[in-house]
N, C-alpha and C positions, 0 to 999 in steps of 0.2 A: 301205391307202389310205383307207379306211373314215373314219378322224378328219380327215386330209386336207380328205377332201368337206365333211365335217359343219364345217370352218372355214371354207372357200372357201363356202358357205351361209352360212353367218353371217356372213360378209364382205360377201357381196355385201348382205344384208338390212340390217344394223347398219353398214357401211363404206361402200357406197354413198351413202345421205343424209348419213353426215359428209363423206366426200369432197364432197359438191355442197355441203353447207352452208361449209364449210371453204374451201372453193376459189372459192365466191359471196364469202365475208367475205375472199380472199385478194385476188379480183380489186380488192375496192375497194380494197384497201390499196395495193393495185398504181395503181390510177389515182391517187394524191395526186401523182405528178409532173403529173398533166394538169392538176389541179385547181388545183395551190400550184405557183408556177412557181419559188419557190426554196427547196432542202433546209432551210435553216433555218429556217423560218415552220413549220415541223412539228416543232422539238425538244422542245415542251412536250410535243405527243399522244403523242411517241414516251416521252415520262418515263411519262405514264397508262398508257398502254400497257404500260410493264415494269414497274410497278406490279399493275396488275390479275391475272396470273395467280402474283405471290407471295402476294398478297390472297389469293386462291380458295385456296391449298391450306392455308393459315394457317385458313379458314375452314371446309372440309369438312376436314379432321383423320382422312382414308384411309376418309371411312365408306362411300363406294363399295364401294372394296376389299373394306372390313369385309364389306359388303352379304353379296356374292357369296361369300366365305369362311365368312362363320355361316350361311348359308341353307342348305350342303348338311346339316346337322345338328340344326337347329334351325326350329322351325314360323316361317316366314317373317312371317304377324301380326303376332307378338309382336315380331319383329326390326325390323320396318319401320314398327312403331309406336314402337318403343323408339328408333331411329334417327333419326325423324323428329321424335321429339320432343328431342331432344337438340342438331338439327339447325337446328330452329326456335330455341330458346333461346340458343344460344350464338352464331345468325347476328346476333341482336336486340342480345345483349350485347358482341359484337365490331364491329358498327355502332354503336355508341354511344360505345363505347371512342378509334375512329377518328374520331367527329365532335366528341369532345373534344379529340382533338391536331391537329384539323385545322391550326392555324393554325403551329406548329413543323414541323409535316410540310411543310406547302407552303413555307417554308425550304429545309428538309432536302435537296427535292430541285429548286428553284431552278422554282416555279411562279408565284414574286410575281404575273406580268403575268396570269396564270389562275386564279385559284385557287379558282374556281367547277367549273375541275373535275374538283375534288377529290368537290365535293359528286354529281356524276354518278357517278365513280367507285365512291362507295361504294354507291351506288341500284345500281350495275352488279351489282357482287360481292357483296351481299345477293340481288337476286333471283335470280342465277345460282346460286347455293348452295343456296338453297329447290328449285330445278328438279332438283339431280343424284340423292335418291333417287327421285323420280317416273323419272328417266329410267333408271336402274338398274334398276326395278322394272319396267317395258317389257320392258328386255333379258331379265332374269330369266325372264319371262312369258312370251317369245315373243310379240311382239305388235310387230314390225315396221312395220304400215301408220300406226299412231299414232304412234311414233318418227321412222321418217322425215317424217311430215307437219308435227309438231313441230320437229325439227329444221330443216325446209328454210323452212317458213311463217317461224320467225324471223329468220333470215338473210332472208328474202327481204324484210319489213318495214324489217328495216335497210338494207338496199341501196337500199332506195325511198325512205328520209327521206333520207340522206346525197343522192342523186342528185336530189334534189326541191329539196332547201335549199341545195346546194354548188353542184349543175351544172345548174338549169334555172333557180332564182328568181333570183339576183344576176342575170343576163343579161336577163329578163323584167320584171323592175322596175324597171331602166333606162331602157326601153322605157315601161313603163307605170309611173310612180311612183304613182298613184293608184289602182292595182289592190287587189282586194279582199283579194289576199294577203299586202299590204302589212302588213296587222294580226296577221299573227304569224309574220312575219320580221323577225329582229333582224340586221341586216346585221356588228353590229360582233361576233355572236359566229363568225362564220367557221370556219375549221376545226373548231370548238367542236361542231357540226354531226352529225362524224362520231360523237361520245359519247354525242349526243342520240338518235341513229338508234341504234346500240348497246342504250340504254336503252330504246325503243323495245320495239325487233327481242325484249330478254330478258324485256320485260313482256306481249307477244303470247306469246310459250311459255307465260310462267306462265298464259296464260289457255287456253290448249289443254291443260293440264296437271290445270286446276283439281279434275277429277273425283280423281284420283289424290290431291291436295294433302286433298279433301274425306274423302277413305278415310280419313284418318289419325285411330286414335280416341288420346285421352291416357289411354293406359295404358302406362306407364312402367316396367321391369323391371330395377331396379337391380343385380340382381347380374350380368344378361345383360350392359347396360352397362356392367359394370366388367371385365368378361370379353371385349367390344370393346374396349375402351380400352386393353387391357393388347399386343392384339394392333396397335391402330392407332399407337399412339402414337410407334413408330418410324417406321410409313411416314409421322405426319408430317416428321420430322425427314427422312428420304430425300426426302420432298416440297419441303420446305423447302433443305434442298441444293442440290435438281436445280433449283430457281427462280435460286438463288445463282446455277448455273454457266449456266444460261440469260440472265437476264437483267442480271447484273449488269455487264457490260461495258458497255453501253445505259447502265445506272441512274448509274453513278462515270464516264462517257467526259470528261463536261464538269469533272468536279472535276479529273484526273490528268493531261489533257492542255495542255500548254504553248501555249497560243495566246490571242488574244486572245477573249473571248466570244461575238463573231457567226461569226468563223471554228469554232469549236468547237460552234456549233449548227449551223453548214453539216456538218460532217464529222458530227457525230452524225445528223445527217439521213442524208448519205449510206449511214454503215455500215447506217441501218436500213431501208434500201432494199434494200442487200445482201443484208441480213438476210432481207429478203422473197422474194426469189430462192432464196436455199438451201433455205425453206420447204417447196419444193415438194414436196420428200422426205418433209421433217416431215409434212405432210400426210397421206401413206400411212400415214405410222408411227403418227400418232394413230387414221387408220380400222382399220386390224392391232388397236390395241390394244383398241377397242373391240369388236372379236370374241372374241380372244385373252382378255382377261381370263377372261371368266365360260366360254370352252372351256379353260382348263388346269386351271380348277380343278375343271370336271365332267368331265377324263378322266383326272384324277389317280389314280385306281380303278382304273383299267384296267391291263388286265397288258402291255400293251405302249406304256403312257404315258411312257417314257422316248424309243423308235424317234418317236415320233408326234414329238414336242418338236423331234428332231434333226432331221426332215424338214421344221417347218414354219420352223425357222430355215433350213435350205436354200434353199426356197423363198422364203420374206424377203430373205436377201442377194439374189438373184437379183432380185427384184424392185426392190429397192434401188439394186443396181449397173445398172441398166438406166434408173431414176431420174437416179445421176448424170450417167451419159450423154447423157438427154436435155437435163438444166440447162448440162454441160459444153460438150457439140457447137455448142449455140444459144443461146450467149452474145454471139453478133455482133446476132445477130436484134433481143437486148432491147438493146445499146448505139444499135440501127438506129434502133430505135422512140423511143428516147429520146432521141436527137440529133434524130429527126426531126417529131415526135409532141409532144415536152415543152421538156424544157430542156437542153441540152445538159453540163451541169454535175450533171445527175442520170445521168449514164453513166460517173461516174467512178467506179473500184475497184470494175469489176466482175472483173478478175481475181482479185479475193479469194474469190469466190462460190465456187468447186469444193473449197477446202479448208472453209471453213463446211458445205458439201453433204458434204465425207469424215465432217465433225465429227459430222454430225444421223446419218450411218448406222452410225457407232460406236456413239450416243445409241442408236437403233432395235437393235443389236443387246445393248445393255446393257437395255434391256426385256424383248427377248425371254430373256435368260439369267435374268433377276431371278424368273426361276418357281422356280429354287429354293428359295429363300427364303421365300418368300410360302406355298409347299405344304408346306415344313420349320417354319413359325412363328418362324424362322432370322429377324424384321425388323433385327432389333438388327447383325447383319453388313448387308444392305442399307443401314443408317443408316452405321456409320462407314464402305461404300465412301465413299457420297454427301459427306459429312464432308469426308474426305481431298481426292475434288475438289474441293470447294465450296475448299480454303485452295488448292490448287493453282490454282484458278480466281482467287481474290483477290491472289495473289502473284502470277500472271503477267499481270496483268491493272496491276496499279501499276507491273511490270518495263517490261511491252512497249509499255504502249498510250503513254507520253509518248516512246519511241523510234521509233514503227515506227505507232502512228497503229490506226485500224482495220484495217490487217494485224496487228498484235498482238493486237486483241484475238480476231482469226479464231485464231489460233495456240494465245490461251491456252484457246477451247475444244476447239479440234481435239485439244492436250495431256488437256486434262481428262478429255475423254469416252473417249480411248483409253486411259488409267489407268481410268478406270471398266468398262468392256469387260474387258479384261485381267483386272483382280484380283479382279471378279462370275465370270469363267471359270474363274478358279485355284480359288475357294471352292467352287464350284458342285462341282466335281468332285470336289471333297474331300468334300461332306455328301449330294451326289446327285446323282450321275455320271450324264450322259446325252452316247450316243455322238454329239456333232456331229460332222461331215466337215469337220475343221479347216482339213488343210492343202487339200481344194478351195474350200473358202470364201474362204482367204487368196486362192487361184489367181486364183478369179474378180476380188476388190478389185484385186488386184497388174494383173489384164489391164484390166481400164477403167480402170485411172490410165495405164498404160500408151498405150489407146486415145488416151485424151484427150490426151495429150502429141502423140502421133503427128498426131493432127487441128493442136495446135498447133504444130508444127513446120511440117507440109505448108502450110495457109495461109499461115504466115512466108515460107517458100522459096518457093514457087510462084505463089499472085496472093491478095493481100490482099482481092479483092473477096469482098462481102457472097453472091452464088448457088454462088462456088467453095466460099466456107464451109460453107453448108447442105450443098451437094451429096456434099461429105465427109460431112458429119455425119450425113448419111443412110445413107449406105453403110456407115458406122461401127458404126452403128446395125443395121444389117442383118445385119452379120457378127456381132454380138454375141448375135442373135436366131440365126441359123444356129448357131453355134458351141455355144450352153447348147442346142441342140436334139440336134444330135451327141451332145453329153456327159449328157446325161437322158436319153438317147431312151429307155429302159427302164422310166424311171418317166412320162415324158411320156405315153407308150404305154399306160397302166393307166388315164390320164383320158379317159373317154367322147367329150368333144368332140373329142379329138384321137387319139383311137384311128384313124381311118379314115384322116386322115393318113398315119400311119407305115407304117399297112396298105399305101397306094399307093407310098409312098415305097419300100419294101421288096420291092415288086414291078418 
């Protein structure tokens, strides 16, 4: 249980500030129904938006990864000077690249009436690129209280322009046209707002960052970096993939779909509202992954780094399936809030959310499997999984989404990610077998789809109101907490805080 701990630490240190930073940037996202009272007046942000994180892995090219992978072997200086500067150069030369096609891009992906921001976008994805080995080198370090304060001071910077310029000034300057703040509020950029704060929010890191940015000397180690490059240059392509089957349902919805242009930015609003909901998951699995990283690779050593693997995927699903059931039970709550709170037209196809939410935990459990590969040097199979999805992602994505709308495109990833799950578990076994507890993992997914159904059945037959719903969903909820308690109690029993627990229970 020993590595266990030493993740559940790391999680809490490094998982925690993403969680709160993650979940501060989630909430605003969440509030554009309060702000924009109609889904389509948000389909431009929503194109930046799926844009910006194929940006980022096109731009950091796995040096993260890299980081953590050559440091246990290599004098870290040399790496993260080598890294850094490789980092800088190629962030300079891939912004330059983008603000000479600006103008075919903003085409490409139907920005005509915006196409300023395009120009934020890339100020976004350049500084945020400059910040990922400072923050790498944090984790590395052990130095949590600068991480998290970075982390959360960003996000918090952002949430204060967008809430400053979106939801306090338009209201206040109506009121007061000749106020002082009138000179540098632009009323006509509007939701435009949210990218500004964005840009903000990533240029405060870079300045809490700076000492870290200032370590970096140019001394440059050519053969090291051709010796990363060799090792990164698939997880770009896996990087590049996993954007594919992320985001491109979002990026092609308005070209594939049979409607007219305003309906087809209402509906691409909607799905990415949806899309904000299933999130909630993604969330954890991003915080997981930022401990998880740099712990597989430091207890790869270890002689029982195989058991460890299969416990903390254990614990993942569990944590997971507990995720979906909270997004699943308390889906009346956000149609509540949205009929009640926003616009009533933003509460549409939320039944799509729980198979998006199965989608993301397939996602989360194809991370956690992908230690294979990454501790075998094995990228090149992580690349053609990703591959294989990314067309399975594009073909059912042309198939589904003019037939069936944003429940198609929920389906073409739900498709995807369980092909990616699936054939990372076949491979993994074959080059480096680690014993998961298969068939209880399926048990647990199989019992909260199951749950969820049963919550939706009893609301159906018994009373549609909004405290019957909760009330279920609580209890729901409760048994799934008793029920993985039952069933772990042996290992539940080994963690400290809950040792005394079972001690009572037992007696």
């Amino acid at each position: 249980m020993s590595g266990i701990k030493k993740l559940v630490g790391q999680t809490l240190w490094y998982g925690i500030p993403t969680i709160a930073s993650r979940f501060l940037g989630y909430l605003m996202n969440m509030a554009l129904p309060f702000f924009i009272a109609l889904p389509e007046k948000t389909a431009d942000l929503v194109q930046v938006y799926t844009l910006i994180p194929f940006f980022n892995v096109l731009f950091s090219y796995g040096m993260e990864t890299a980081y953590f992978r050559f440091s246990q072997n290599n004098d870290r200086e040399k790496l993260y000077n080598t890294l850094s500067v490789s980092l800088i150069c190629s962030t300079l030369l891939f912004s330059a690249i983008l603000w000479l096609v600006k103008e075919p891009l903003v085409g490409a992906v139907d920005l005509g009436k915006h196409p300023e921001y395009l120009n934020w976008m890339i100020a976004i994805i350049a500084i945020d690129n400059l910040n990922t080995l400072p923050f790498a080198r944090l984790r590395q370090e052990n130095r949590p209280k600068k991480y998290a304060f970075a982390r959360i001071a960003g996000i918090l910077v952002n949430l204060f322009t967008v809430i400053l310029f979106i939801g306090i000034l338009p209201a206040y300057l109506k009121k007061n046209p000749d106020s002082f703040f009138s000179n540098f509020y632009t009323p006509d950029l509007g939701i435009g707002y949210y990218l500004i704060g964005n840009l903000c929010g990533s240029l405060f890191t870079l300045l809490i960052l700076s000492k870290e940015l200032r370590a970096i000397k140019w001394n440059f180690s050519l053969p090291l970096w051709k010796e990363v490059m060799r090792y990164s240059a698939p997880l770009l392509i896996v990087g590049l993939g996993g954007m594919v089957n992320d985001v491109l349902s979002r990026l092609i919805y308005r070209h594939v779909v049979d409607l007219p242009p305003q309906q087809a930015d209402h509906e691409l609003g909607i799905f990415a509202n949806i899309f904000r909901l299933a999130l909630l998951i993604t969330i954890m699995i991003q915080a997981f992954r930022m401990a998880a990283e740099p712990f597989f690779f430091n207890q790869s050593k270890s002689e029982n780094a195989q058991k460890t693997y299969a416990r903390v995927m254990k614990f993942f699903v569990i944590a997971c399936c507990f995720m979906f059931l909270c997004v699943g039970v308390f889906l009346d709550v956000f149609k509540w809030i949205f009929i009640h709170f926003a616009n009533p037209r933003w509460a549409e196809g939320l039944e799509v959310v729980p198979l998006l939410a199965l989608g993301n935990i397939f996602l989360g459990i194809y991370y956690n499997l992908s230690v294979w590969y990454k501790l075998t040097d094995k990228n090149k199979y992580g690349a053609l999984i990703t591959i294989a999805g990314a067309v399975i992602t594009i073909v059912l994505n042309i198939l589904l989404i003019p037939r069936f709308h944003y429940a198609g495109a929920a389906f073409a990833t739900f498709f995807c990610y369980f092909f990616m799950m699936v054939s990372s578990y076949k491979l993994g076994q074959k080059f480096y077998p680690v014993p998961y507890a298969v068939k209880k993992l399926t048990a647990y997914l199989v019992l909260v789809i199951l749950l969820y159904g049963l919550h939706l059945g009893l609301v159906a037959i018994i009373s549609g109101q909004l405290w019957f719903s909760i009330l279920i969903g609580v209890m729901i909820l409760f048994f799934f907490i008793w029920f993985v308690g039952k069933i772990e109690a042996r290992e539940l029993s080994r963690i400290p805080a809950l040792a005394r627990f079972y001690k009572k229970a037992g007696r």
